[in-house]
C-alpha positions in Angstrom: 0.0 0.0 0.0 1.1 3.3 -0.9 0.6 6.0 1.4 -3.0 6.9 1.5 -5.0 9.9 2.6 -7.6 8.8 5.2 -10.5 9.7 7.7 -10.9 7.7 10.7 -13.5 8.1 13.4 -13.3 6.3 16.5 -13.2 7.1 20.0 -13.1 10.7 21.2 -12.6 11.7 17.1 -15.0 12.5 14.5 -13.7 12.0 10.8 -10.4 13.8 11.4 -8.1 13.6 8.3 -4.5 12.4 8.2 -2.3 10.0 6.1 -2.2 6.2 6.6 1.1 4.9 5.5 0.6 1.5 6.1 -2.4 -0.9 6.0 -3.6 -1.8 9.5 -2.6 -5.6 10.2 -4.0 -8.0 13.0 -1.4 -8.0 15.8 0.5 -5.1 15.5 -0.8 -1.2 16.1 -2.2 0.5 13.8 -1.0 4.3 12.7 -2.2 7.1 11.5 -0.7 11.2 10.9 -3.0 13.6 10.9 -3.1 16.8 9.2 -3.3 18.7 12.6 0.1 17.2 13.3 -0.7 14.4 16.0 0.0 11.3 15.7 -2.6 8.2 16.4 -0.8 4.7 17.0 -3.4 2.5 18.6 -3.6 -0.5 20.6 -3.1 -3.9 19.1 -5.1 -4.5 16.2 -7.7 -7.7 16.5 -9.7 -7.5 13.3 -10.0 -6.0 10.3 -13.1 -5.9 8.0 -14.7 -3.4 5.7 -18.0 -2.2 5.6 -19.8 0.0 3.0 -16.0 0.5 1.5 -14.4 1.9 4.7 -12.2 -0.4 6.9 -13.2 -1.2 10.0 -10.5 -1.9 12.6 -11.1 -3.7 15.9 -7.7 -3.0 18.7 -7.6 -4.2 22.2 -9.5 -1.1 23.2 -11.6 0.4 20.5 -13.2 0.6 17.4 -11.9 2.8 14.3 -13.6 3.4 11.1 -11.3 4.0 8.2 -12.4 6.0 5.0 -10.0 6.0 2.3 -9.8 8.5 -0.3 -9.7 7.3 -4.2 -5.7 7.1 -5.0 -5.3 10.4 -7.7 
């Protein structure tokens, strides 16, 4: 995967946009860099699924939702 602009929801965060560099994968944390400068590295990852073309990604501790933009 080529680095991908993204909008993930999830706890405490509302569709805030950043750059995932890497696909989320079971067993390790997943990452994300938002545009506001922070930097989201979760939990462990447990599952990943899509729904309605968004990925869904289930860590130890919470729920993300993962919109990826077209590639340009």
């Amino acid at each position: 995967m080529n680095p991908q602009r993204a909008y993930v929801s999830g706890p405490s965060m509302d569709h805030m946009r950043g750059l995932m560099v890497v696909e989320p994968r079971v067993g390790e944390p997943m990452q994300l860099f938002l545009d506001n400068g922070k930097v989201i590295r979760t939990s462990v990852v447990r599952t990943v699924s899509r729904d309605s073309g968004e990925l869904v990604v289930d860590t130890q501790n919470s729920r993300y939702r993962v919109a990826l933009e077209p590639a340009a």
